[in-house]
C-alpha positions in Angstrom: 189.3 65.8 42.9 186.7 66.4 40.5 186.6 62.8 39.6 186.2 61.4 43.3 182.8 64.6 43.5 181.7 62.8 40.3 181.9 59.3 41.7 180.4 60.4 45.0 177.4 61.7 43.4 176.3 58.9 40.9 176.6 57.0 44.4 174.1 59.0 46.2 172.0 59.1 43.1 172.2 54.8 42.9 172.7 54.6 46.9 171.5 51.0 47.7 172.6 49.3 44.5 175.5 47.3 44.3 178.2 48.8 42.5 182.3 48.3 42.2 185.2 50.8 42.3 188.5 50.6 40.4 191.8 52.0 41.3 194.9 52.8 39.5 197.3 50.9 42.4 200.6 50.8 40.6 201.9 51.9 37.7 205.5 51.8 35.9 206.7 53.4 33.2 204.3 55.9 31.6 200.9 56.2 31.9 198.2 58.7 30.8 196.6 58.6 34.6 198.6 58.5 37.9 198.2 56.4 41.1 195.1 56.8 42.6 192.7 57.2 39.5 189.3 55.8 40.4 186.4 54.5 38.4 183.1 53.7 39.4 180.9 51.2 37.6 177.3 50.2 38.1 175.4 47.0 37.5 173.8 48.3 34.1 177.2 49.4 33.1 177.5 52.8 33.6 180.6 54.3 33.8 182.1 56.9 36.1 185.5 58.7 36.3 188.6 57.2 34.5 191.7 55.0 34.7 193.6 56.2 30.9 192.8 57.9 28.2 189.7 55.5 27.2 192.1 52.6 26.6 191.7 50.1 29.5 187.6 51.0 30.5 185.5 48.7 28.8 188.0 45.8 29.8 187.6 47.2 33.3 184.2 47.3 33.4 183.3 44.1 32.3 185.4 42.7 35.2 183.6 44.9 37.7 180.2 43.5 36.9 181.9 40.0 37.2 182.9 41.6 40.8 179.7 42.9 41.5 178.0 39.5 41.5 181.2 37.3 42.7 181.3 40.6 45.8 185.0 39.5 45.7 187.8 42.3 44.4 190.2 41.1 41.8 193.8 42.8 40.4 194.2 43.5 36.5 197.8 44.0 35.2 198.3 45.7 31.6 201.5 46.0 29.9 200.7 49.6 27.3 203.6 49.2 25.6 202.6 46.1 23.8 198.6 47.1 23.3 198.3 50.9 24.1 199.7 54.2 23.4 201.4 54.5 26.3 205.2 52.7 27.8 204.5 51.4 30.5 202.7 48.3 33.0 199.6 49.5 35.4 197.9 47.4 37.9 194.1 47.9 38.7 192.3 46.5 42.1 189.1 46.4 41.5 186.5 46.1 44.5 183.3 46.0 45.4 182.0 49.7 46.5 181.9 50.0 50.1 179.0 51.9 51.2 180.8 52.5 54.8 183.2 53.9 52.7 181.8 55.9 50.2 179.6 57.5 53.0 182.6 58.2 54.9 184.1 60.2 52.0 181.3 62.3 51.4 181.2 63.1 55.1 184.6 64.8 55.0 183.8 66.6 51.7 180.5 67.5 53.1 182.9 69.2 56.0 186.4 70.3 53.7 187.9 67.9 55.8 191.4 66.3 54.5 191.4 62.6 54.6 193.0 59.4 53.8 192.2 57.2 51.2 193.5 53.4 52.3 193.0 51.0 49.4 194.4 47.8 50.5 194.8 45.4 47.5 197.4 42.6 48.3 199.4 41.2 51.7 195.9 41.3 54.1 192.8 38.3 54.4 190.8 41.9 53.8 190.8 43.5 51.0 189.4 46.9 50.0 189.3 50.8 50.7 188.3 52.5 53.8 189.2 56.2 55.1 191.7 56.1 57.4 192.7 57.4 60.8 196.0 56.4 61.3 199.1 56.6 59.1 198.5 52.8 57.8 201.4 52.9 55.5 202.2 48.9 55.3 203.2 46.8 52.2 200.6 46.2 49.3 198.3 49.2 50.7 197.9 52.5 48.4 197.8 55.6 50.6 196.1 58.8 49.4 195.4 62.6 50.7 192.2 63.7 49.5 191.6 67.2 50.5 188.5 69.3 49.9 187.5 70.4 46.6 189.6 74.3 45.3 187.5 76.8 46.5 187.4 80.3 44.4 185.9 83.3 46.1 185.7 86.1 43.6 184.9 89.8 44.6 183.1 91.4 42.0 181.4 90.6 38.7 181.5 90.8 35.2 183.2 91.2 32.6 185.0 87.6 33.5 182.8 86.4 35.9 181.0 84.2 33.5 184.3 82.4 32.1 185.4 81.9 35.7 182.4 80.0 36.6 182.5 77.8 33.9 186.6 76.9 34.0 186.2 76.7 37.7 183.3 74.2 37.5 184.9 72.1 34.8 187.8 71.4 37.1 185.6 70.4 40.0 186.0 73.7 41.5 183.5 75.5 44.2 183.0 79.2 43.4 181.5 81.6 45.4 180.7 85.0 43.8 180.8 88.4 46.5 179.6 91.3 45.4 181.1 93.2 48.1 183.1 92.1 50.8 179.7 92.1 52.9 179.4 89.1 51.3 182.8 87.4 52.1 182.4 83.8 54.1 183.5 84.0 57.2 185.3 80.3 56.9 188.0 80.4 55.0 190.1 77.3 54.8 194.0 76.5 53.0 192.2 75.4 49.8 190.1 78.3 49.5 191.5 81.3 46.3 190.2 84.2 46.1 190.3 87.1 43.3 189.4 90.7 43.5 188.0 92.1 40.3 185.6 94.7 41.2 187.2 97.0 38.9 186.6 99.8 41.4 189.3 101.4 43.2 187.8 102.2 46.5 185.9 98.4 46.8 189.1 96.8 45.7 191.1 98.7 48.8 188.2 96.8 50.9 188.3 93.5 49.9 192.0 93.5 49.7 192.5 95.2 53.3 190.0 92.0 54.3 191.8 89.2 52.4 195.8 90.2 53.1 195.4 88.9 56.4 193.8 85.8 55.6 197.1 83.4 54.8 195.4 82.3 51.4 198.1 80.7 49.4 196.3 82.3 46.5 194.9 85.9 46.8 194.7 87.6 43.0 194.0 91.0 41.9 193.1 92.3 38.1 194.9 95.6 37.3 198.0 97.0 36.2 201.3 97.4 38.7 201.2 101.1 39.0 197.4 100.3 40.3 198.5 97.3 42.5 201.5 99.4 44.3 198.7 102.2 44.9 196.0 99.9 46.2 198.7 97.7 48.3 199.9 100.8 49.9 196.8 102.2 50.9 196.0 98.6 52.4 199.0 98.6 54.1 199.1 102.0 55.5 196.1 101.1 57.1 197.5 98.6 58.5 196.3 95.3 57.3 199.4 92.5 57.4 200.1 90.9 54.4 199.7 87.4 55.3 198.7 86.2 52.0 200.2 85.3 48.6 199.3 88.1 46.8 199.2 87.5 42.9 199.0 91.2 41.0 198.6 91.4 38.6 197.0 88.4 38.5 196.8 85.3 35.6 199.9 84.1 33.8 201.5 85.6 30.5 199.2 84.0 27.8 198.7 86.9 25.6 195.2 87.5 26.8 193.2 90.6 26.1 189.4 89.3 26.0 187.3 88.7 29.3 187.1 85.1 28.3 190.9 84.9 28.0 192.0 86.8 31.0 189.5 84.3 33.0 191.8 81.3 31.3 194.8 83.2 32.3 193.7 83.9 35.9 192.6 80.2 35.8 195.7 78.7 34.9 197.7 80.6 37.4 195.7 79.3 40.2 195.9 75.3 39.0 199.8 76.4 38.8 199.8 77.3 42.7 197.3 74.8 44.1 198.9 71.9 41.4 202.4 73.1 42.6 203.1 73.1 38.8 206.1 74.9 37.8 203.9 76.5 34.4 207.0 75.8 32.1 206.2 73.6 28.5 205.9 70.6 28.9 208.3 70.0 25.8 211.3 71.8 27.7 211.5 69.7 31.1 213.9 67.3 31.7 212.1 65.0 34.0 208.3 62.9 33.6 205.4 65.0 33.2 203.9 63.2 36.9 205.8 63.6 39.3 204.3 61.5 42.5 205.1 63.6 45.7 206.0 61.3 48.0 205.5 61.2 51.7 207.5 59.6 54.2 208.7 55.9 54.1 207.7 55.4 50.7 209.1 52.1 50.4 206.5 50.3 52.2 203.5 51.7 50.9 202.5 53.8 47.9 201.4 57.1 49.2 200.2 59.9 46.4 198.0 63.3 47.1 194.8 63.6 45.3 
Protein backbone atom coordinates (compact mmCIF):
# COMPACT_ATOMS: atom_id res chain seq x y z
CA UNK A 1 0.00 0.00 0.00
CA UNK A 2 2.73 2.23 0.87
CA UNK A 3 4.33 1.57 -2.43
CA UNK A 4 1.11 2.39 -4.63
CA UNK A 5 0.96 6.21 -1.96
CA UNK A 6 4.58 6.51 -3.13
CA UNK A 7 3.92 5.99 -6.83
CA UNK A 8 0.85 8.14 -6.60
CA UNK A 9 2.70 11.04 -5.38
CA UNK A 10 5.89 11.21 -7.64
CA UNK A 11 2.92 11.24 -10.20
CA UNK A 12 1.24 14.29 -9.03
CA UNK A 13 4.59 15.83 -8.44
CA UNK A 14 5.68 14.99 -12.51
CA UNK A 15 1.73 15.17 -13.54
CA UNK A 16 2.00 15.85 -17.35
CA UNK A 17 5.22 14.02 -18.17
CA UNK A 18 5.19 10.84 -19.70
CA UNK A 19 6.09 8.15 -17.54
CA UNK A 20 5.60 4.07 -17.48
CA UNK A 21 4.45 1.56 -14.75
CA UNK A 22 5.68 -1.96 -14.15
CA UNK A 23 3.84 -4.78 -12.67
CA UNK A 24 4.77 -8.00 -11.14
CA UNK A 25 1.95 -10.18 -13.35
CA UNK A 26 2.99 -13.67 -12.71
CA UNK A 27 5.32 -15.32 -10.80
CA UNK A 28 6.34 -19.09 -10.11
CA UNK A 29 8.31 -20.54 -7.81
CA UNK A 30 9.83 -18.08 -5.25
CA UNK A 31 10.16 -14.60 -5.40
CA UNK A 32 11.28 -11.81 -3.02
CA UNK A 33 7.93 -9.62 -4.18
CA UNK A 34 4.41 -11.03 -4.87
CA UNK A 35 1.84 -10.44 -7.60
CA UNK A 36 0.99 -7.08 -7.95
CA UNK A 37 4.29 -5.21 -7.14
CA UNK A 38 4.39 -2.00 -9.08
CA UNK A 39 7.16 0.36 -10.20
CA UNK A 40 7.05 3.56 -11.59
CA UNK A 41 9.73 5.03 -13.85
CA UNK A 42 10.20 8.50 -15.29
CA UNK A 43 11.78 9.71 -18.45
CA UNK A 44 15.14 10.90 -16.56
CA UNK A 45 15.12 7.62 -14.92
CA UNK A 46 13.95 7.87 -11.67
CA UNK A 47 12.82 5.12 -9.99
CA UNK A 48 9.73 4.51 -7.82
CA UNK A 49 8.51 1.44 -5.77
CA UNK A 50 9.97 -2.06 -6.44
CA UNK A 51 9.62 -5.44 -8.28
CA UNK A 52 12.62 -7.75 -6.05
CA UNK A 53 15.03 -7.16 -3.81
CA UNK A 54 17.09 -4.63 -6.27
CA UNK A 55 17.80 -7.52 -8.68
CA UNK A 56 15.59 -6.98 -11.81
CA UNK A 57 15.26 -2.70 -11.62
CA UNK A 58 17.77 -1.30 -13.65
CA UNK A 59 16.94 -4.01 -16.46
CA UNK A 60 13.34 -2.84 -15.90
CA UNK A 61 13.91 0.50 -16.25
CA UNK A 62 15.83 0.67 -19.19
CA UNK A 63 12.86 -1.08 -20.94
CA UNK A 64 10.39 1.43 -19.63
CA UNK A 65 12.08 4.38 -21.20
CA UNK A 66 12.25 2.27 -24.42
CA UNK A 67 8.19 2.13 -23.62
CA UNK A 68 7.91 5.65 -22.88
CA UNK A 69 9.00 6.78 -26.29
CA UNK A 70 7.64 3.54 -28.35
CA UNK A 71 3.97 4.42 -25.87
CA UNK A 72 3.57 0.67 -26.54
CA UNK A 73 3.64 -1.89 -23.20
CA UNK A 74 5.88 -4.82 -23.46
CA UNK A 75 6.22 -8.28 -21.08
CA UNK A 76 9.68 -9.22 -19.52
CA UNK A 77 10.13 -12.88 -18.31
CA UNK A 78 13.11 -13.73 -15.77
CA UNK A 79 14.07 -17.09 -14.75
CA UNK A 80 16.02 -16.24 -10.80
CA UNK A 81 17.13 -19.45 -10.49
CA UNK A 82 19.69 -19.25 -13.19
CA UNK A 83 20.79 -15.25 -12.52
CA UNK A 84 19.26 -14.22 -9.10
CA UNK A 85 18.94 -15.23 -5.58
CA UNK A 86 15.80 -16.36 -5.77
CA UNK A 87 13.94 -20.07 -7.44
CA UNK A 88 11.82 -19.13 -9.39
CA UNK A 89 10.34 -17.44 -13.10
CA UNK A 90 8.48 -13.76 -12.88
CA UNK A 91 6.83 -12.03 -15.60
CA UNK A 92 6.73 -8.18 -15.73
CA UNK A 93 4.10 -5.99 -18.10
CA UNK A 94 5.35 -3.00 -18.47
CA UNK A 95 3.06 -0.05 -19.73
CA UNK A 96 2.79 3.20 -20.33
CA UNK A 97 1.33 5.24 -17.15
CA UNK A 98 -2.20 6.04 -17.70
CA UNK A 99 -3.04 9.31 -16.50
CA UNK A 100 -7.00 8.23 -16.45
CA UNK A 101 -5.75 5.82 -14.42
CA UNK A 102 -3.49 7.06 -12.03
CA UNK A 103 -6.07 9.91 -11.41
CA UNK A 104 -8.63 7.39 -10.80
CA UNK A 105 -6.52 5.78 -8.04
CA UNK A 106 -5.83 8.73 -6.17
CA UNK A 107 -9.49 9.53 -6.23
CA UNK A 108 -10.47 6.43 -4.24
CA UNK A 109 -7.47 6.95 -1.85
CA UNK A 110 -8.33 10.55 -1.63
CA UNK A 111 -11.99 9.02 -0.38
CA UNK A 112 -10.74 5.31 1.57
CA UNK A 113 -12.48 3.83 -1.08
CA UNK A 114 -11.61 0.04 -1.85
CA UNK A 115 -11.00 -0.60 -5.50
CA UNK A 116 -9.86 -2.76 -8.20
CA UNK A 117 -6.76 -2.75 -9.82
CA UNK A 118 -7.30 -4.38 -13.65
CA UNK A 119 -4.00 -4.80 -15.33
CA UNK A 120 -4.66 -6.39 -18.56
CA UNK A 121 -1.35 -7.66 -20.16
CA UNK A 122 -2.01 -10.54 -22.77
CA UNK A 123 -5.39 -12.09 -24.65
CA UNK A 124 -7.08 -8.28 -25.47
CA UNK A 125 -6.08 -5.64 -28.77
CA UNK A 126 -5.83 -3.23 -25.38
CA UNK A 127 -3.46 -3.51 -23.22
CA UNK A 128 -2.95 -1.79 -19.87
CA UNK A 129 -4.37 -0.95 -16.25
CA UNK A 130 -7.54 0.77 -15.42
CA UNK A 131 -9.75 0.67 -12.09
CA UNK A 132 -12.41 -1.36 -12.39
CA UNK A 133 -16.16 -1.56 -11.78
CA UNK A 134 -17.00 -4.80 -12.54
CA UNK A 135 -15.66 -8.24 -11.45
CA UNK A 136 -13.47 -8.41 -14.93
CA UNK A 137 -11.88 -11.63 -14.02
CA UNK A 138 -10.99 -13.09 -17.65
CA UNK A 139 -7.76 -14.86 -18.94
CA UNK A 140 -4.39 -12.88 -19.13
CA UNK A 141 -5.86 -9.99 -16.76
CA UNK A 142 -4.25 -9.46 -13.11
CA UNK A 143 -6.97 -8.58 -10.59
CA UNK A 144 -6.19 -6.54 -7.44
CA UNK A 145 -8.02 -5.16 -4.20
CA UNK A 146 -6.43 -2.01 -3.18
CA UNK A 147 -8.05 -0.78 -0.13
CA UNK A 148 -7.21 2.51 1.71
CA UNK A 149 -4.15 3.07 3.40
CA UNK A 150 -4.15 1.36 7.71
CA UNK A 151 -5.32 4.03 9.65
CA UNK A 152 -4.03 4.31 13.48
CA UNK A 153 -6.01 6.49 15.85
CA UNK A 154 -4.10 6.75 19.12
CA UNK A 155 -5.70 8.19 22.34
CA UNK A 156 -3.10 9.80 24.32
CA UNK A 157 0.55 10.70 24.12
CA UNK A 158 3.83 10.05 25.17
CA UNK A 159 5.87 7.99 26.26
CA UNK A 160 5.40 5.86 22.81
CA UNK A 161 3.81 8.27 20.84
CA UNK A 162 6.89 9.23 19.10
CA UNK A 163 7.95 5.54 17.99
CA UNK A 164 4.44 5.04 16.80
CA UNK A 165 4.49 7.78 14.46
CA UNK A 166 7.53 6.90 12.91
CA UNK A 167 6.82 2.75 12.51
CA UNK A 168 3.40 3.76 11.44
CA UNK A 169 4.61 6.15 8.68
CA UNK A 170 7.38 3.83 7.46
CA UNK A 171 4.68 1.33 6.56
CA UNK A 172 2.54 3.82 4.77
CA UNK A 173 0.34 4.17 7.66
CA UNK A 174 -2.09 7.37 8.51
CA UNK A 175 -1.93 8.26 12.21
CA UNK A 176 -4.12 10.40 13.89
CA UNK A 177 -3.05 11.42 17.41
CA UNK A 178 -6.38 12.36 20.07
CA UNK A 179 -5.63 13.76 23.03
CA UNK A 180 -8.95 13.06 24.47
CA UNK A 181 -11.73 11.33 22.98
CA UNK A 182 -13.07 15.06 22.09
CA UNK A 183 -10.83 14.56 19.57
CA UNK A 184 -11.88 11.21 18.09
CA UNK A 185 -13.01 11.35 14.08
CA UNK A 186 -16.28 10.84 13.70
CA UNK A 187 -15.60 8.46 10.45
CA UNK A 188 -14.32 5.51 11.21
CA UNK A 189 -13.89 2.99 8.51
CA UNK A 190 -12.78 -1.24 8.59
CA UNK A 191 -9.20 -0.24 8.03
CA UNK A 192 -9.09 2.20 10.70
CA UNK A 193 -6.87 0.79 14.52
CA UNK A 194 -6.98 2.51 17.25
CA UNK A 195 -4.98 2.29 20.66
CA UNK A 196 -5.68 3.78 23.99
CA UNK A 197 -2.60 4.82 25.97
CA UNK A 198 -3.52 7.70 28.01
CA UNK A 199 -2.13 6.11 30.88
CA UNK A 200 -4.94 7.52 32.96
CA UNK A 201 -7.53 5.50 34.44
CA UNK A 202 -10.64 7.56 34.24
CA UNK A 203 -9.76 8.95 30.32
CA UNK A 204 -9.00 5.37 29.32
CA UNK A 205 -12.75 4.28 30.67
CA UNK A 206 -13.75 7.16 28.05
CA UNK A 207 -12.15 6.35 25.08
CA UNK A 208 -12.76 2.71 25.56
CA UNK A 209 -16.61 3.13 26.40
CA UNK A 210 -16.36 5.27 22.80
CA UNK A 211 -14.42 2.76 20.78
CA UNK A 212 -16.09 -0.84 22.00
CA UNK A 213 -18.91 -0.15 19.98
CA UNK A 214 -17.17 0.81 16.98
CA UNK A 215 -16.57 -2.93 15.21
CA UNK A 216 -12.74 -1.99 14.69
CA UNK A 217 -11.00 -5.18 13.89
CA UNK A 218 -8.21 -3.75 15.96
CA UNK A 219 -8.98 -1.71 19.19
CA UNK A 220 -5.61 -1.94 21.72
CA UNK A 221 -5.13 -0.97 25.13
CA UNK A 222 -1.54 -0.47 27.20
CA UNK A 223 -1.82 -1.87 30.75
CA UNK A 224 -1.68 -4.87 32.68
CA UNK A 225 -4.81 -7.65 32.94
CA UNK A 226 -5.89 -6.91 36.37
CA UNK A 227 -6.17 -3.06 34.92
CA UNK A 228 -7.86 -4.21 31.65
CA UNK A 229 -10.65 -6.54 33.59
CA UNK A 230 -11.28 -3.23 35.83
CA UNK A 231 -11.51 -0.81 32.98
CA UNK A 232 -13.57 -3.37 30.74
CA UNK A 233 -16.03 -3.82 33.47
CA UNK A 234 -16.65 -0.40 34.26
CA UNK A 235 -17.12 0.04 30.35
CA UNK A 236 -19.34 -2.60 30.23
CA UNK A 237 -21.47 -1.85 33.26
CA UNK A 238 -22.15 1.17 31.64
CA UNK A 239 -23.26 -0.36 29.15
CA UNK A 240 -21.25 0.15 26.06
CA UNK A 241 -21.33 -3.33 23.62
CA UNK A 242 -18.35 -4.70 22.87
CA UNK A 243 -18.33 -4.71 19.21
CA UNK A 244 -14.74 -4.50 18.69
CA UNK A 245 -11.63 -6.65 18.75
CA UNK A 246 -10.27 -5.70 21.87
CA UNK A 247 -6.41 -6.38 22.14
CA UNK A 248 -5.36 -5.93 26.13
CA UNK A 249 -3.01 -5.88 26.83
CA UNK A 250 -1.93 -4.87 23.73
CA UNK A 251 1.47 -5.62 21.45
CA UNK A 252 2.84 -9.10 20.96
CA UNK A 253 5.39 -10.97 23.40
CA UNK A 254 8.75 -9.44 22.18
CA UNK A 255 10.42 -8.88 25.49
CA UNK A 256 9.85 -5.18 25.34
CA UNK A 257 10.30 -2.88 28.33
CA UNK A 258 11.37 0.60 26.62
CA UNK A 259 8.76 3.09 25.05
CA UNK A 260 10.46 2.54 21.84
CA UNK A 261 10.04 -1.23 22.12
CA UNK A 262 6.62 -1.48 23.37
CA UNK A 263 5.63 0.88 20.17
CA UNK A 264 7.44 -2.05 17.97
CA UNK A 265 5.50 -4.55 19.87
CA UNK A 266 2.15 -2.69 19.67
CA UNK A 267 3.17 -2.26 15.97
CA UNK A 268 3.75 -5.63 15.03
CA UNK A 269 0.59 -6.83 16.57
CA UNK A 270 -1.45 -4.61 14.42
CA UNK A 271 0.51 -5.62 10.89
CA UNK A 272 -0.32 -9.34 12.43
CA UNK A 273 -4.23 -8.58 12.38
CA UNK A 274 -4.57 -6.23 9.40
CA UNK A 275 -1.76 -8.72 7.38
CA UNK A 276 -3.79 -11.71 8.63
CA UNK A 277 -0.36 -13.05 9.52
CA UNK A 278 -0.36 -15.82 11.86
CA UNK A 279 3.01 -14.09 13.97
CA UNK A 280 4.74 -17.54 14.13
CA UNK A 281 8.82 -17.77 12.77
CA UNK A 282 9.09 -17.86 9.74
CA UNK A 283 11.71 -20.77 10.10
CA UNK A 284 8.97 -23.11 11.79
CA UNK A 285 6.08 -23.04 8.95
CA UNK A 286 5.55 -25.65 6.84
CA UNK A 287 4.17 -23.83 3.88
CA UNK A 288 5.76 -20.51 1.47
CA UNK A 289 6.24 -17.49 3.25
CA UNK A 290 3.40 -15.63 0.57
CA UNK A 291 0.55 -17.02 0.57
CA UNK A 292 -1.77 -15.37 -2.39
CA UNK A 293 -5.40 -15.24 -1.01
CA UNK A 294 -7.34 -16.11 -3.67
CA UNK A 295 -10.69 -14.98 -4.63
CA UNK A 296 -13.20 -16.78 -6.51
CA UNK A 297 -12.56 -18.47 -9.90
CA UNK A 298 -9.05 -18.20 -9.76
CA UNK A 299 -8.32 -20.07 -12.77
CA UNK A 300 -9.23 -17.58 -15.19
CA UNK A 301 -7.60 -14.60 -13.85
CA UNK A 302 -5.00 -13.84 -11.28
CA UNK A 303 -6.69 -12.08 -8.42
CA UNK A 304 -4.33 -10.91 -5.22
CA UNK A 305 -5.21 -8.14 -2.41
CA UNK A 306 -2.94 -5.34 -1.97
Amino acid sequence: MKELSEILHEWKRRRGQAMALATLVRAQGSSYRRVGARMLVASDGTRVGSLSAGCLEEEVAACALQVIHSRNPTMMSFDTRRRFGCDGNIEIFVEPAAEDFLADLARHFLLRRTCVIATVFENAERLGSFISTLDYAKAGTLCQTIEPPLRLIVVGDEPELRSLETFSRALGWEIINCRSVAELPNEIDARTAALIKTHHYGRDCAALRLLLPKGLPYLGLIGPRRRRDRILGDVLDSGAEMRSQLFAPAGLDLGAESPEEVALSVIAEIQRVFGQGSGELLRDRKVPIHCARQKSNPASAEIVRG
